[in-house]
C-alpha positions, -999 to +999 in steps of 0.1 A: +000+000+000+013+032-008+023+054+019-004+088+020+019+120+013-009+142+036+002+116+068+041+113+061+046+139+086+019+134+115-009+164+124+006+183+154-018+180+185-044+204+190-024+222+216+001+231+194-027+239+165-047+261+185-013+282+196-003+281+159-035+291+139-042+318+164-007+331+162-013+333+121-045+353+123-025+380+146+000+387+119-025+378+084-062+392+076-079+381+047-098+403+016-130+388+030-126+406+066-111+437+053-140+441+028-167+435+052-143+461+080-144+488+051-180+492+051-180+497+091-180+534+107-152+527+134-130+499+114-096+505+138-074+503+111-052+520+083-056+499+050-021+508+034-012+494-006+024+494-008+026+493-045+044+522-067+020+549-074+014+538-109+002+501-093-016+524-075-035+545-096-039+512-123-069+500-091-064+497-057-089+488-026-112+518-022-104+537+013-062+525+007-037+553+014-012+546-008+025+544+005+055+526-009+068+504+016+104+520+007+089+553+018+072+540+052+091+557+074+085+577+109+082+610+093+055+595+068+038+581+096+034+608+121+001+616+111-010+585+127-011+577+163+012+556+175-014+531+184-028+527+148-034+493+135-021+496+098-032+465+068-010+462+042-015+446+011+009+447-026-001+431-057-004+392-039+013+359-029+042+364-060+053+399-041+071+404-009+060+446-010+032+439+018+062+420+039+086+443+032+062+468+043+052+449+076+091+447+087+099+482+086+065+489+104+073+466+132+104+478+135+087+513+141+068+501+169+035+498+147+009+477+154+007+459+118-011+433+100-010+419+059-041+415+035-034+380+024-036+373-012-031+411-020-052+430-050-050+398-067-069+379-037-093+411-035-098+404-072-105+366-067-130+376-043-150+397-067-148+429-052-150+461-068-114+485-075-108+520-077-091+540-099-073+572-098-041+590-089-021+582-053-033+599-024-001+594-002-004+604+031-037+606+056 
């Protein structure tokens, strides 16, 4: 009988599960949530795409500021309290931008998450983009 590739490697226990998946949705958010956040008065967050302007202005997640993660930096960010929550997204799963974006945020002492799936994910899910030029900044 051949050996199941899924098994080779046992399931951890549910212990170890539970601390893992919980520890993943502190540091990801999917398009899904974000969406449905968007639409809410008080959503507690900064939705940031980290793409180039022109990315940017091509479509981009209605309500995103728009700020290169090379230009993230505590000057461009002292708009925001230093509590702020900030979601960042870049084009999806084949770019590091959103990562990239998350380090230097972290290393700021900002409370950060990443869009999984980026403006590729938001386009799998069907939802709507918006056009027009960057808006960097609050």
């Amino acid at each position: 009988m051949t050996k199941c590739p899924v098994l080779e490697v046992a399931a951890a226990d549910s212990a170890s599960a539970l601390t893992h998946f919980q520890d993943v949705l502190r540091f990801e958010t999917d398009c899904w949530d974000v969406h449905v956040s968007l639409a809410q008065q008080n959503r507690g967050f900064v939705l940031l795409d980290v793409r180039s302007p022109e990315a940017y202005a091509a479509g981009h997640v209605a309500g995103a500021v728009n700020l290169p993660h090379r230009r993230i930096t505590e000057s461009t960010l002292q708009v925001y309290p230093l509590e702020t929550t900030f979601v960042v997204y870049c084009t999806g799963p084949h770019c590091n931008g959103a990562d990239k974006a998350a380090v230097r945020l972290a290393r700021l002492g900002r409370p950060v998450k990443k869009m999984i799936g980026g403006i590729e994910g938001w386009k799998d899910e069907g939802f709507d983009l918006s056009l027009g030029v960057s808006q960097e900044g609050r």
